[in-house]
NUNUGU-78098 format. One line per field, with one value per residue: x, y, z of N, C-alpha, C in turn; residue in one letter. Coordinates in Angstrom, 1 decimal. Atoms other than C-alpha are relative to their C-alpha. Layout:
BEGIN
n.east = [X_...]
n.north = [Y_...]
n.up = [Z_...]
ca.east = [X_...]
ca.north = [Y_...]
ca.up = [Z_...]
c.east = [X_...]
c.north = [Y_...]
c.up = [Z_...]
rest = [a_...]
//
This chain:
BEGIN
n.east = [1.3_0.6_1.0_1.0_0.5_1.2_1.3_1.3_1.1_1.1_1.7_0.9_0.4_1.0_1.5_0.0_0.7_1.3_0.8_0.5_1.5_0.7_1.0_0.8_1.2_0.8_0.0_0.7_1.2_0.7_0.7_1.6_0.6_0.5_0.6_0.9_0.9_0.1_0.9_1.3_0.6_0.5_1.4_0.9_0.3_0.2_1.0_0.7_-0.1_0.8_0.6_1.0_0.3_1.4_1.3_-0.2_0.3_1.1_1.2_-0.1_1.1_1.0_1.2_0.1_-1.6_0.3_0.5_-0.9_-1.2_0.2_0.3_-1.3_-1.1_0.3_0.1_-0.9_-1.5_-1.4_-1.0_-1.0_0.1_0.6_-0.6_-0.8_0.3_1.3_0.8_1.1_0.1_1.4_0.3_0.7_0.8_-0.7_-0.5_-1.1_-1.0_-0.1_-0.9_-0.7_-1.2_-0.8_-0.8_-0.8_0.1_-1.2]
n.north = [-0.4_-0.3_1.0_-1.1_1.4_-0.7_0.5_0.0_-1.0_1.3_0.1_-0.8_-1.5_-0.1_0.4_-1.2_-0.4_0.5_0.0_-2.0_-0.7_0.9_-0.7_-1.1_0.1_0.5_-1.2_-1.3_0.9_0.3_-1.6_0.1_0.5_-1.0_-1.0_0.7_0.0_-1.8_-1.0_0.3_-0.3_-1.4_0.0_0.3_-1.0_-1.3_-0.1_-0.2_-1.6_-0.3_0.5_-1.0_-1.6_0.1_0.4_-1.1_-1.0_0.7_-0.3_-1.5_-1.1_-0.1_0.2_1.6_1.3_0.1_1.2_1.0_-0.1_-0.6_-1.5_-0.6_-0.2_-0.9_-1.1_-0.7_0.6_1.0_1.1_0.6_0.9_1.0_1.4_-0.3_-0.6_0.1_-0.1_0.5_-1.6_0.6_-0.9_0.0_-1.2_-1.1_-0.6_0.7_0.2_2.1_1.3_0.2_1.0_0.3_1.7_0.3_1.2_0.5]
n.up = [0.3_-1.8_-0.2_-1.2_-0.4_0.1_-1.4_0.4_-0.8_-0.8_0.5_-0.7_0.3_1.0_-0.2_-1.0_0.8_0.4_-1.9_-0.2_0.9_-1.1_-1.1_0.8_0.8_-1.4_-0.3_0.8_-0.2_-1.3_0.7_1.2_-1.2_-1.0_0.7_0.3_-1.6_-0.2_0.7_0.0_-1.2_-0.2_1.0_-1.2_-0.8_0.9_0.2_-0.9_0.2_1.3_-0.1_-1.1_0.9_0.7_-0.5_-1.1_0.8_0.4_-1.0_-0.5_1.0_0.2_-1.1_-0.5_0.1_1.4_-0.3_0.6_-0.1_1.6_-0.5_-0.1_1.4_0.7_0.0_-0.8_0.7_-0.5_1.2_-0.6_0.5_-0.5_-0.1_-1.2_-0.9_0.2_-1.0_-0.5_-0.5_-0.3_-0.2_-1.0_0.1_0.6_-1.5_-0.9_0.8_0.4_-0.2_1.1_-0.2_0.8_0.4_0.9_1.0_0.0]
ca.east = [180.5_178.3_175.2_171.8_170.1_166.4_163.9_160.9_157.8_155.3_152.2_150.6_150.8_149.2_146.0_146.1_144.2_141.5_140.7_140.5_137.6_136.2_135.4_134.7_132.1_130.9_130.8_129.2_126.4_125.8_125.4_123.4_121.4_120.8_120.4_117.6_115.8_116.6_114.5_111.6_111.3_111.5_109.1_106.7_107.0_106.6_103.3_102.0_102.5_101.0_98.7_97.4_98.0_95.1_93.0_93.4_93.2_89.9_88.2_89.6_88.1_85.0_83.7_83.8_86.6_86.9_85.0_87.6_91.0_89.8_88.1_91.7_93.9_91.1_90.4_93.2_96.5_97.5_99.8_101.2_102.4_99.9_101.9_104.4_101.8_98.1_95.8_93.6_90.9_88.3_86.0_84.1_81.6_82.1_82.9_85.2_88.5_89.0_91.2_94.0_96.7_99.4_100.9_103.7_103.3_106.3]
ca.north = [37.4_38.7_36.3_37.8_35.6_36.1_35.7_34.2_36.1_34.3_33.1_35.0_38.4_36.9_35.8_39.5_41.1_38.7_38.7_42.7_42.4_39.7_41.9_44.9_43.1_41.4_45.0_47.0_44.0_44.3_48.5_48.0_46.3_48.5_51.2_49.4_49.1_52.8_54.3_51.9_52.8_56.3_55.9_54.7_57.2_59.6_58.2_58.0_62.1_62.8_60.3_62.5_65.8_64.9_63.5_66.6_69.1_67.2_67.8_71.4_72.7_70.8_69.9_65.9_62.9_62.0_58.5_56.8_56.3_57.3_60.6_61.8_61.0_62.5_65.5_66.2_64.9_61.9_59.5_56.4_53.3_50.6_47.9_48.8_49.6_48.6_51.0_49.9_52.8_52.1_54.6_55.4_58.4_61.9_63.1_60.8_60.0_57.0_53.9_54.3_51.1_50.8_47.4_46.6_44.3_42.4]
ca.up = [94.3_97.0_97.6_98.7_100.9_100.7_104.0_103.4_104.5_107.5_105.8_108.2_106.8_103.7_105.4_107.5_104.5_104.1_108.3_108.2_104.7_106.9_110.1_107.9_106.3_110.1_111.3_108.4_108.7_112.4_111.5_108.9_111.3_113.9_111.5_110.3_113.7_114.5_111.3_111.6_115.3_114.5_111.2_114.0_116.4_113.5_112.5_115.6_116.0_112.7_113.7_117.2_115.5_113.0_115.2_117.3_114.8_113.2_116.8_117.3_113.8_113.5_117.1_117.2_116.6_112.6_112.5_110.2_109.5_105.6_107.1_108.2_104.6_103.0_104.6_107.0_104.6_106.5_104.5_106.0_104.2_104.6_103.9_106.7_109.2_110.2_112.1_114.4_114.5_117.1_117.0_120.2_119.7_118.4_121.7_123.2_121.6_119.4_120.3_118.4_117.7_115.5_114.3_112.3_109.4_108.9]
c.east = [-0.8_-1.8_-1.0_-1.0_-1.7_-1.1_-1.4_-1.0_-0.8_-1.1_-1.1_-0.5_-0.8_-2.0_-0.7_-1.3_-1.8_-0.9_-0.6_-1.0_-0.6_-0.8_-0.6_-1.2_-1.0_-0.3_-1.0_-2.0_-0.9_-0.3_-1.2_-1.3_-0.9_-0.6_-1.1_-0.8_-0.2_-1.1_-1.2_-0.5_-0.2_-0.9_-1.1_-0.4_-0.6_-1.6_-1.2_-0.1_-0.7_-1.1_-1.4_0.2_-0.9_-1.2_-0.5_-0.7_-1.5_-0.8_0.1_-1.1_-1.5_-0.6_-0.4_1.5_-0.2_-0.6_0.9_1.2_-0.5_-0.4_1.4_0.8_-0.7_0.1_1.3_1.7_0.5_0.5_0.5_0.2_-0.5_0.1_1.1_-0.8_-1.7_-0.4_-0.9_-1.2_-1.2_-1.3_-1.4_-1.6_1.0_0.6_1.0_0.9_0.5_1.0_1.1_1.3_0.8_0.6_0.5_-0.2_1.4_0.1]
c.north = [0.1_-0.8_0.8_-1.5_0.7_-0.6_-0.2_0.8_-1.4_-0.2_0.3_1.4_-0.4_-0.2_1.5_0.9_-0.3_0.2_1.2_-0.1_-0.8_0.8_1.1_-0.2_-0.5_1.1_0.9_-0.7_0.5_1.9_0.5_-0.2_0.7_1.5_0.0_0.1_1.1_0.9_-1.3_-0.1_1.7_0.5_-0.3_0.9_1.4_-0.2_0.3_1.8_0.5_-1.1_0.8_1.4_-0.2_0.2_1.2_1.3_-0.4_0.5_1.7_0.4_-0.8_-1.2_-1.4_-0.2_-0.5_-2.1_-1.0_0.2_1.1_1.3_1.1_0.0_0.6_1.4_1.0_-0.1_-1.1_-0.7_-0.6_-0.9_-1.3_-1.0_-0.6_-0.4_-0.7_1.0_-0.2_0.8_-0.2_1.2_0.2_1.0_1.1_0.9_-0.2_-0.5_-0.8_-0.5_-0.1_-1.3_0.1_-1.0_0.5_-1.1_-0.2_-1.0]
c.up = [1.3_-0.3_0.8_0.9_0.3_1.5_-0.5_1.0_0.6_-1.1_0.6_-0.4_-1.8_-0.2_0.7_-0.9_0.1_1.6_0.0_-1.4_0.9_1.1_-0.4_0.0_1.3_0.3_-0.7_0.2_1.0_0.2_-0.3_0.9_0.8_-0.4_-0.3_1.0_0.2_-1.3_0.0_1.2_0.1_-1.2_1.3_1.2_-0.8_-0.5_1.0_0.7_-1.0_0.6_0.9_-0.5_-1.2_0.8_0.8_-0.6_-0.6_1.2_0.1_-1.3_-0.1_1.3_0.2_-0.7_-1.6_0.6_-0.4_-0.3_-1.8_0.2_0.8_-1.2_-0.9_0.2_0.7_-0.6_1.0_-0.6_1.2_-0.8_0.5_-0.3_0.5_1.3_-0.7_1.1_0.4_0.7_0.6_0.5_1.0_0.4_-0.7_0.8_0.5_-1.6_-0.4_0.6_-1.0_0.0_-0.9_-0.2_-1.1_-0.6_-0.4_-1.6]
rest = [x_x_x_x_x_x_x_x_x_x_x_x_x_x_x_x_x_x_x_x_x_x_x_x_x_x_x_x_x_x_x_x_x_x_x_x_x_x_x_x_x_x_x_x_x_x_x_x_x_x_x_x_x_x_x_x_x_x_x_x_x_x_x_x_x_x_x_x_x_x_x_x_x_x_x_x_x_x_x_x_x_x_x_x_x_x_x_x_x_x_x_x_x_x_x_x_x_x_x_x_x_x_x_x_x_x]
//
């Protein structure tokens, strides 16, 4: 009779699995991540463009600076989410060009 002789397997290749979902999941994290950083720096850059193309447009058609942040989402469409974002709208005369700030609320 012919005898089979069987080789055990390392207990290495059984752990080999779990190491590779392991760094997947380290990986897709530190992604995620950065992903995250990337669209709320370019949400930010985006409001602040919509922000001076209002204020711009507001002086071109009617000859002064809008007084308020409220006098731009009414009349001019600006939309931002204001519980992302605070603006800080300091308004200087009708002539000269307000102080504009932007903060992140966290």
């Amino acid at each position: 009779m012919l005898f089979f002789v069987q080789k055990k397997k390392s207990t290495i290749w059984k752990f080999i699995p779990i190491v590779l979902l392991a760094a997947c999941t380290v990986l897709f994290g530190a992604f995620s991540s950065k992903l995250s950083d990337d669209n709320t720096k370019r949400s930010k850059s985006t409001l602040e463009r919509a922000l001076t193309r209002s204020i711009t447009q507001c002086y071109a058609l009617e000859g002064s600076y809008p007084p308020d942040i409220n006098y731009l989402t009414d009349h001019y469409g600006l939309t931002y989410n204001s519980d992302y974002y605070y603006i800080d709208y300091q308004y200087i005369g009708s002539n000269l060009r307000p102080d504009v700030t932007i903060i992140e609320r966290k």
